[in-house]
Structure formats: structure tokens, C-alpha cells
N, C-alpha and C positions, 0 to 999 in steps of 0.2 A: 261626650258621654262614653264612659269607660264600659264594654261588656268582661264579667265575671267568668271565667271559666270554672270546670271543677278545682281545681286545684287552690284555685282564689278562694274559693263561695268557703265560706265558713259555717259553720255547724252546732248549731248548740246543744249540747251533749250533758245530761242528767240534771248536776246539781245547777246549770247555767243557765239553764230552762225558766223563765219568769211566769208564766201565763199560770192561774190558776188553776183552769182547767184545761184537760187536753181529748183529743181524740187520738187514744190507742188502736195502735195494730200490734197484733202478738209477732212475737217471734215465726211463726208458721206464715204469716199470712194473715189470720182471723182478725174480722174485724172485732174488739173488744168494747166498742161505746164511748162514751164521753168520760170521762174517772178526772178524780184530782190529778194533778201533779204530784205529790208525796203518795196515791194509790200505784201510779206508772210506773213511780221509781222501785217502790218493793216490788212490784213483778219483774221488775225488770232485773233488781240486783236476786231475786229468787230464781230468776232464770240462767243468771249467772252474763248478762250479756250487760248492754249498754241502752239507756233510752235516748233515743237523736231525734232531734224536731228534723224532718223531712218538709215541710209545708209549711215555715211561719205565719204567712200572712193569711191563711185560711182563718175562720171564726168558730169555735175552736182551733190553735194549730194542731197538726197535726203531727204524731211523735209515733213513733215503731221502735218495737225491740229488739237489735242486732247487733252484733262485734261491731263497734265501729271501727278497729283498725284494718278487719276483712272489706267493710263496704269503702271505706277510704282505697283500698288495695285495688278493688275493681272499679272504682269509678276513674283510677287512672290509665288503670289496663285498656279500659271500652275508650278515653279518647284520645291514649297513645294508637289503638287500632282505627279509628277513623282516621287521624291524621296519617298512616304510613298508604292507605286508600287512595290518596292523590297523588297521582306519577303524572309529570305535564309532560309535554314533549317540548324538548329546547331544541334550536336550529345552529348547528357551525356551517358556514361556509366558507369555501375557500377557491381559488380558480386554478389553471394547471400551472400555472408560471408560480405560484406560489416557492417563496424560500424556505428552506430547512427551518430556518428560526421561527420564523411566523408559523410555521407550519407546529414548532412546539410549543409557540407560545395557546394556538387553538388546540391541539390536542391536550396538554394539561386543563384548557380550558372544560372541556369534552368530559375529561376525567374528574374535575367537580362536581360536574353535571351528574353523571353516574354513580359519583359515590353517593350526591343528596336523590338518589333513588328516583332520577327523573329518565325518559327515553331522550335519546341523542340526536337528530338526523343530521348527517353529515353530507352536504351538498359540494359536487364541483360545476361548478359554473364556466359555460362554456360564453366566450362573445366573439362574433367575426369570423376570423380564419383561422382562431381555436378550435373549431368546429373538426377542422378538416384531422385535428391531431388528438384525437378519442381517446388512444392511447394512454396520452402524455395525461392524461386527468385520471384515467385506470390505474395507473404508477402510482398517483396520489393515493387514489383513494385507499389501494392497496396497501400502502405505507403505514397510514393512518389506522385502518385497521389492523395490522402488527404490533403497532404500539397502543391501540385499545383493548388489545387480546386477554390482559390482567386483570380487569376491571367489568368489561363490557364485553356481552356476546354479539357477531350479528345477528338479525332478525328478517329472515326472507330475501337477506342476498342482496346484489347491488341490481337494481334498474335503473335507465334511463328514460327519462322525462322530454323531450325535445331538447333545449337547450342546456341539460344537469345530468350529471351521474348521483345519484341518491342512494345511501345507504341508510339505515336505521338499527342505532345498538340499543340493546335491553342491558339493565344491571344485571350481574351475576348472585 
């Protein structure tokens, strides 16, 4: 079962309208009562706007009088803005011996990640007698964020976690 978004959902819009009767709302708001369909459409072309079924499946449907190319306009705007609402957090990690190459093939990765307007966290992972060379994983981290610098800001700096150095980049 396929769900409809707005963009899908289809609209019937004045002369498309089949149902005999309808329940009017005016252009303001007001509710106007039960009216034919051919009473809906001259208010509606008197108003100068559009009559759109809003509520098919109601008993009468229900129809309002409004620009339909303004209400098309905002009903994309309202769920282009919900969707930019969801930022996940994506994980790279990587450890200190890591190589140049891998190291670019995860930071382009990184840079995906931040251009689809998600949060980054960049882990270096310590094991063993890695521990003892803290450094060598700061070098990384440090790397890595030089070349995130374009795209992504850090976010509260780098901490360590017992076995990880953790940073976390936000989109710019």
C-alpha cells in the first residue's frame, strides 16, 4: 500500500467537482452551508478565486474557496519544512594508523553526510598499545577536521571517551 503525499494527492478543482451538493467554506473562513455545486462555483468565480474539494469523502464533500495555485504553493513549502526538520547523526570512524587514502575515501564520505544536512561524529578508535600514543589519533583527528572546514563546523570540540577521540561536525 502506497501512502500519498501532498504533492501526489490530487485535487478537484471547480468544473471537476461531480457531487451535487457541497459544503461551502468561504474564502475567509465562514462556514456557508450545504449550496449546489453550480451555487459554489459562482461564488467562487464572484470571488475571483477557485472552488477545491478539500474533504472528498465527507457526506456532503467538502469544498472551500481559495487560489488554488497559492494553496498548492504552501502545502509544499509546509512539507519541504518538515522534511529539512530531520538531521540524524551519521558515525565515521577511523583508528590512528589509518592511511591518507582511506582517510579520504571517509572524509568525502563525512562530506555527503553534511551536505544531506545530517550531524557527522568522527570517532578515532583506540585498541591495545594504541592507547599509549593519544597523539597519533589527535594528528588524525586534527587532519580530518582541516579538511571538513568547507562544509562542516566543529561542535563542542574534541573529547575523549575511554577508548575514542570524538568529535562532532554540524552543517554550515
Amino acid at each position: 500500500m502506497r501512502s500519498t503525499t501532498i504533492e501526489e494527492k490530487s485535487y478537484r478543482v471547480n468544473e471537476r467537482i461531480r457531487s451535487p451538493q457541497v459544503r461551502l467554506i468561504g474564502a475567509e473562513g465562514e462556514q456557508m452551508g450545504i449550496v449546489s455545486r453550480d451555487q459554489a462555483l459562482a461564488a467562487a468565480r464572484e470571488a475571483g478565486l477557485d472552488l477545491v474539494e478539500v474533504a472528498p469523502n465527507e457526506q456532503p464533500p467538502v469544498c472551500r474557496i481559495l487560489d488554488f495555485g497559492k494553496f498548492k504553493y504552501l502545502q509544499k513549502k509546509r512539507s519541504q519544512k518538515s522534511q529539512a526538520q530531520q538531521m540524524k547523526l551519521k558515525e565515521v570512524r577511523v583508528r590512528p594508523g589509518t592511511g591518507e587514502a582511506d582517510l579520504n575515501v571517509k572524509i568525502n564520505r563525512a562530506k555527503e553526510f553534511l551536505s544531506d544536512r545530517d550531524k557527522v561524529q568522527v570517532s578515532v578508535i583506540f585498541r591495545g598499545r594504541e592507547l599509549a600514543h593519544i597523539d597519533e589519533g589527535e594528528k588524525v583527528l586534527n587532519f580530518i577536521i582541516e579538511r571538513l572546514a568547507e562544509v562542516g563546523k566543529v561542535e563542542g570540540g574534541i573529547s575523549r571517551q575511554s577508548r575514542r577521540l570524538i568529535c562532532t561536525f554540524v552543517p554550515k
